[in-house]
Every structure is written in C-alpha cells, then in structure tokens.
MMTF fields as JSON, N, C-alpha, C and O atoms, coordinates in Angstrom:
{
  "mmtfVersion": "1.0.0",
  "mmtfProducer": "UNKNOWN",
  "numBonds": 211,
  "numAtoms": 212,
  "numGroups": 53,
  "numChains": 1,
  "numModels": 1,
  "chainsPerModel": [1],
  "groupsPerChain": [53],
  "chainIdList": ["A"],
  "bondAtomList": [4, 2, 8, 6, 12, 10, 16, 14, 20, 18, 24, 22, 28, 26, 32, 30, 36, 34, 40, 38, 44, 42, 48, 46, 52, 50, 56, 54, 60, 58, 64, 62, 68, 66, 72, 70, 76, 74, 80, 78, 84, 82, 88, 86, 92, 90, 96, 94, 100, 98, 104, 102, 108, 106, 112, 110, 116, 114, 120, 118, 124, 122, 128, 126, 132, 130, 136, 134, 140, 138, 144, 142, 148, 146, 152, 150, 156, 154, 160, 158, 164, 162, 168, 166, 172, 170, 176, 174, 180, 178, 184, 182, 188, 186, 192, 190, 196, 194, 200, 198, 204, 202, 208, 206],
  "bondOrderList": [1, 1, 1, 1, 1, 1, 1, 1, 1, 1, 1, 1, 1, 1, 1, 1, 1, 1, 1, 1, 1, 1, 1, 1, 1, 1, 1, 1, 1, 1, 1, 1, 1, 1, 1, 1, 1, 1, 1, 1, 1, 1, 1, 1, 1, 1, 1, 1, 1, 1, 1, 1],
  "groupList": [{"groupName": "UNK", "atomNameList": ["N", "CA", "C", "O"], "elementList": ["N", "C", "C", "O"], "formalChargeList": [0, 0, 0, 0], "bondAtomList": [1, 0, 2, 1, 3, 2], "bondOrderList": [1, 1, 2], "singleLetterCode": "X", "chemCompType": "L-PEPTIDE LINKING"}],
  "groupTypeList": [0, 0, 0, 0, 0, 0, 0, 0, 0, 0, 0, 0, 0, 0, 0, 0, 0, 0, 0, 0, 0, 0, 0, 0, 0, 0, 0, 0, 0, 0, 0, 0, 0, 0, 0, 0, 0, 0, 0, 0, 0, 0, 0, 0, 0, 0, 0, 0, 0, 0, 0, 0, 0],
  "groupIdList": [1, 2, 3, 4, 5, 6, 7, 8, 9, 10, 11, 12, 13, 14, 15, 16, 17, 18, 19, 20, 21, 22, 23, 24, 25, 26, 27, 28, 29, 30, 31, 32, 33, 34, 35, 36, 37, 38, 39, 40, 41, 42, 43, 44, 45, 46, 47, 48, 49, 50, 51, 52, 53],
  "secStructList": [7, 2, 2, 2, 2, 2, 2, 2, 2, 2, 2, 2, 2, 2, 2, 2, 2, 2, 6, 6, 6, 6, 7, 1, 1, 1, 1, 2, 2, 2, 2, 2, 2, 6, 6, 2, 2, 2, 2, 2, 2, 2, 2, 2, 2, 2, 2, 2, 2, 2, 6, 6, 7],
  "xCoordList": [106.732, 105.507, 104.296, 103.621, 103.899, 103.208, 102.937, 101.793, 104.365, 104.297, 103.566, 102.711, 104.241, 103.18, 101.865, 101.242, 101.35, 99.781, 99.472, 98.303, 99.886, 99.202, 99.146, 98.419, 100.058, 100.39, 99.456, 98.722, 98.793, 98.408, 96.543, 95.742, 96.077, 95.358, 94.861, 94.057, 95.244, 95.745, 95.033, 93.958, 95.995, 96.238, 94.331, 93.432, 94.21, 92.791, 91.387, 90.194, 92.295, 90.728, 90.693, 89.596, 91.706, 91.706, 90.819, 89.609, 91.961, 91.119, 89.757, 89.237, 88.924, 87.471, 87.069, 86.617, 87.085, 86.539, 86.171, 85.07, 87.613, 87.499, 86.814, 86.304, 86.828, 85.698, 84.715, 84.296, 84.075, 82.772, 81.806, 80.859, 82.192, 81.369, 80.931, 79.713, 81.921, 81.895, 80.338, 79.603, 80.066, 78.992, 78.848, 79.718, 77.376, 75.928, 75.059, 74.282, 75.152, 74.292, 75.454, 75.066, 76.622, 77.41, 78.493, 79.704, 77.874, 78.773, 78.494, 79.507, 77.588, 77.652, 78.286, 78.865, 78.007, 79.065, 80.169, 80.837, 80.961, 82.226, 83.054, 84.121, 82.34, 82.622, 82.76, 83.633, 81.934, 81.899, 83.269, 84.138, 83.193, 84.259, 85.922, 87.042, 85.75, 87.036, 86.762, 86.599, 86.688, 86.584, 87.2, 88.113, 86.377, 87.152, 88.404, 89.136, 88.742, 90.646, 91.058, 92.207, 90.615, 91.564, 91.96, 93.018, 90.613, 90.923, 91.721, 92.329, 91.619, 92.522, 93.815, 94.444, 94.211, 95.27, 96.107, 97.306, 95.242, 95.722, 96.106, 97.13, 94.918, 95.201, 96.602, 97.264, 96.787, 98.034, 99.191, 99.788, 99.659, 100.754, 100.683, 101.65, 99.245, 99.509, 99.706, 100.3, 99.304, 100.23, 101.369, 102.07, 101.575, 103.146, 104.553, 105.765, 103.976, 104.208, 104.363, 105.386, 103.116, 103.415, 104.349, 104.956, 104.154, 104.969, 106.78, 107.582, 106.867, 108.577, 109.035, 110.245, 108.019, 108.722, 108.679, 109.435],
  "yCoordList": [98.452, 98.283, 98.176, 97.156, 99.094, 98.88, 97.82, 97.548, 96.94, 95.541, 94.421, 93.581, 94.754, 93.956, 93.952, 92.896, 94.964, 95.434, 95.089, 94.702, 95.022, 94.416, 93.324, 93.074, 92.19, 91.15, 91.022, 90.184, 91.627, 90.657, 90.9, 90.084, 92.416, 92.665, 91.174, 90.335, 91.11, 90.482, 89.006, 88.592, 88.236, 86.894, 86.755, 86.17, 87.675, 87.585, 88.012, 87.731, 88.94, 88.77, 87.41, 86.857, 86.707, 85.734, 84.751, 84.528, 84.172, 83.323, 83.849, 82.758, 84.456, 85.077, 84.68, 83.535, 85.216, 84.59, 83.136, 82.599, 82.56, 80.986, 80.061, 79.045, 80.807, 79.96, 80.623, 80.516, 81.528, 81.94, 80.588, 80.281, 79.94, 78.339, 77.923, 77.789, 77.565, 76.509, 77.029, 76.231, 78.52, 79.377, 79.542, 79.993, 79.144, 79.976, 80.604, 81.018, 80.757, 81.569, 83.019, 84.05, 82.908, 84.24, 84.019, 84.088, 83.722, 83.776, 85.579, 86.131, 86.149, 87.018, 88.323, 89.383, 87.893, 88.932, 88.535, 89.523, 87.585, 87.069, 87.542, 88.154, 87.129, 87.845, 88.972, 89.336, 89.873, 91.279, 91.743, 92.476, 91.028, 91.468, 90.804, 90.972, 90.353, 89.155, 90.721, 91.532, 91.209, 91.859, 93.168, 93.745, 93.576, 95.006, 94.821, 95.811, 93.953, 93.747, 93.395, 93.662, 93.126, 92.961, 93.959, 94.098, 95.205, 96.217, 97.192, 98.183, 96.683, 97.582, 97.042, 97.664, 96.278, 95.851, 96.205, 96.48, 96.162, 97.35, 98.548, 99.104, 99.014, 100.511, 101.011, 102.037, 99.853, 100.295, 100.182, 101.232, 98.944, 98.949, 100.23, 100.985, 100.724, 102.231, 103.225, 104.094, 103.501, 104.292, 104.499, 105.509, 103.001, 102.98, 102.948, 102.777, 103.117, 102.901, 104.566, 105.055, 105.282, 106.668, 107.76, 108.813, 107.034, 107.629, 107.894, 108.795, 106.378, 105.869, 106.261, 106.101, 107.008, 107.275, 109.163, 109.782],
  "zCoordList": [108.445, 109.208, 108.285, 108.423, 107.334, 106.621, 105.763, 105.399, 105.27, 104.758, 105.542, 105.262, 106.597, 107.721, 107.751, 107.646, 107.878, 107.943, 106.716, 106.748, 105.668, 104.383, 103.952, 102.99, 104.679, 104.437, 105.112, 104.588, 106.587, 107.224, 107.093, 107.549, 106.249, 105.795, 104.596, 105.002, 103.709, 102.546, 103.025, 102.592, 104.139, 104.54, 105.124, 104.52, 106.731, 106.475, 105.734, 105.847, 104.825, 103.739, 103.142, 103.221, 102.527, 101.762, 102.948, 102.91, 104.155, 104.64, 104.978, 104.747, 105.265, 105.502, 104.17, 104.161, 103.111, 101.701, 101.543, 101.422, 101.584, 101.794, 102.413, 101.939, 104.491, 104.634, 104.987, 106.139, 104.002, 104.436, 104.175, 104.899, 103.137, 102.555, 103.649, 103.767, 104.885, 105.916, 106.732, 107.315, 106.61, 107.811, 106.826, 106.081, 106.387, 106.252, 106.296, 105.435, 107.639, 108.136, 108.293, 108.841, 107.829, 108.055, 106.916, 107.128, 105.585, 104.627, 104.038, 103.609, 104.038, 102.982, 104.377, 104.14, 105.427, 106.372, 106.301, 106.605, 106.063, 106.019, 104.652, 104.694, 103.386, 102.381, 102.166, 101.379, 102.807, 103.025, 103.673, 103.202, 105.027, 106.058, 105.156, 105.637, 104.332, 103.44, 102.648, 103.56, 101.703, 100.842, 101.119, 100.527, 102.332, 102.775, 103.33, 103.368, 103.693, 104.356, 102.607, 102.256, 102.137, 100.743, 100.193, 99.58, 100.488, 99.586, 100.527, 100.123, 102.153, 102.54, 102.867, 103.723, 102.495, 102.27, 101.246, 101.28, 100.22, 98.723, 98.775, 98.377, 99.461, 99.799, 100.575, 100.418, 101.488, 102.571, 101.627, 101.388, 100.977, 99.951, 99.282, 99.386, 98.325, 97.654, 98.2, 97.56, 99.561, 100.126, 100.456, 100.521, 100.755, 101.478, 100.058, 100.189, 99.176, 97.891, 97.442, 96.96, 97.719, 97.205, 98.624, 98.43, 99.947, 100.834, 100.376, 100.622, 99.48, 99.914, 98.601, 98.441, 97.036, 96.352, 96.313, 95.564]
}
C-alpha cells in the first residue's frame, strides 16, 4: 500500500512541476503544491522502508 501512495505521490508532484509553465498565473502554487508530494512521497518510501526492516 505504501508503494502505491508513493508512486502516486511521486507521479503527481512530477506532473504539477511540469505543467506549472502552461498557468501563470498559478505556477509558483503549482510548484509549491509539485514539490510537497515529492517530498512526501519520499518520506512515505522512508518509512515504509524503516517499518519493513
């Protein structure tokens, strides 16, 4: 379950990053909102990482 949630953490930070370009008027909220699913996407793998060893 947790692979899931990070993959899918992961998948929309990236796309949010990508097209923050396309909106202007909502790139630096998009980047923002892209940024924090990346890092919590990280975070979930290191947990699920220190749970399973």
């Amino acid at each position: 379950m947790a692979v899931l949630v990070s993959l899918t953490c992961l998948l929309v930070g990236a796309a949010l990053s990508v097209q923050a370009g396309r909106y202007p008027a909502w790139t630096a909220r998009m980047e923002t909102a892209g940024g924090v699913a990346l890092v919590a996407g990280l975070a979930v793998i290191g947990v699920g990482l220190n749970i399973s060893v």
